[in-house]
Residue, then its C-alpha position, 0 to 999 in steps of 0.5 A: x579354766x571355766x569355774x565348774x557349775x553342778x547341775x542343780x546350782x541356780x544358772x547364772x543367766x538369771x532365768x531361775x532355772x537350774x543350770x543343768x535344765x538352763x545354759x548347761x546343756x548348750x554349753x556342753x554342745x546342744x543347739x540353742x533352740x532360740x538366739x535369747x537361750x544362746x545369749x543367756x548361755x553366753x552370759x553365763x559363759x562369761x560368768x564362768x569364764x568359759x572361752x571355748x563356749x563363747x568362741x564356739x558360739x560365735x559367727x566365724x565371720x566376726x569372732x576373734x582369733x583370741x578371747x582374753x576375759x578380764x578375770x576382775x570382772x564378776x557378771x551378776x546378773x542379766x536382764x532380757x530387756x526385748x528380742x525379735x525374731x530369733x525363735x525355733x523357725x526364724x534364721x536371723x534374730x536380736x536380743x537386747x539386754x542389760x548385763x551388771x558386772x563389777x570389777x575394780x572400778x565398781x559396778x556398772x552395766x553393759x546394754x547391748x543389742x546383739x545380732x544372732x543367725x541361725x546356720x543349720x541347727x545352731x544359733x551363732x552370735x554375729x555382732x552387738x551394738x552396746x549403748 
């Protein structure tokens, strides 16, 4: 089960905003209005450990049957490292960034560039290159 957050607590995407004015409203079900708003909610859902979110949110062509989230790992923080495309007009976009978590081997740090699409209104996760 996905840890609750209140509103008012900072949101975990390392924005600075509130979770309620951040990743709280996407993952309660409104459309991402950019593919880097959909990215930091999925950050945050990993954070959270929220699954039906994730699973949601990515591209039936590619999202798995089941999604097992490591309960050791704790994410920290993320970093927007550069996006393309991926804005309110744009069908395709990418965002690269770097995201620390620590489980039980230590910290360590995820770089990702993922790939996002846009069906309708809804942003969807498509696949990512981790390097």
């Amino acid at each position: 089960m996905p840890a609750a957050l209140d509103d008012s607590a900072r949101c975990p995407c390392s924005s600075g905003a509130r979770f309620g004015e951040c990743c709280g409203p996407i993952i309660a079900g409104l459309p991402a209005p950019t593919a880097e708003r959909l990215m930091r909610s999925r950050f945050t859902a990993f954070a959270t450990g929220d699954t039906a979110h994730l699973l949601r949110s990515w591209h039936p062509s590619t999202r798995p049957a089941v999604l097992d989230l490591h309960q050791t790992t704790r994410w920290l923080w993320l970093e927007i490292v550069s996006t393309a495309g991926g804005g309110p007009f744009d069908t395709e976009g990418t965002v690269s960034f770097v995201a620390a978590y620590r489980d039980e081997s230590g910290r360590g740090e995820l770089r990702e560039r993922s790939r996002f699409v846009r069906e309708g209104r809804d942003w969807l996760y498509l696949d990512g290159d981790v390097g």
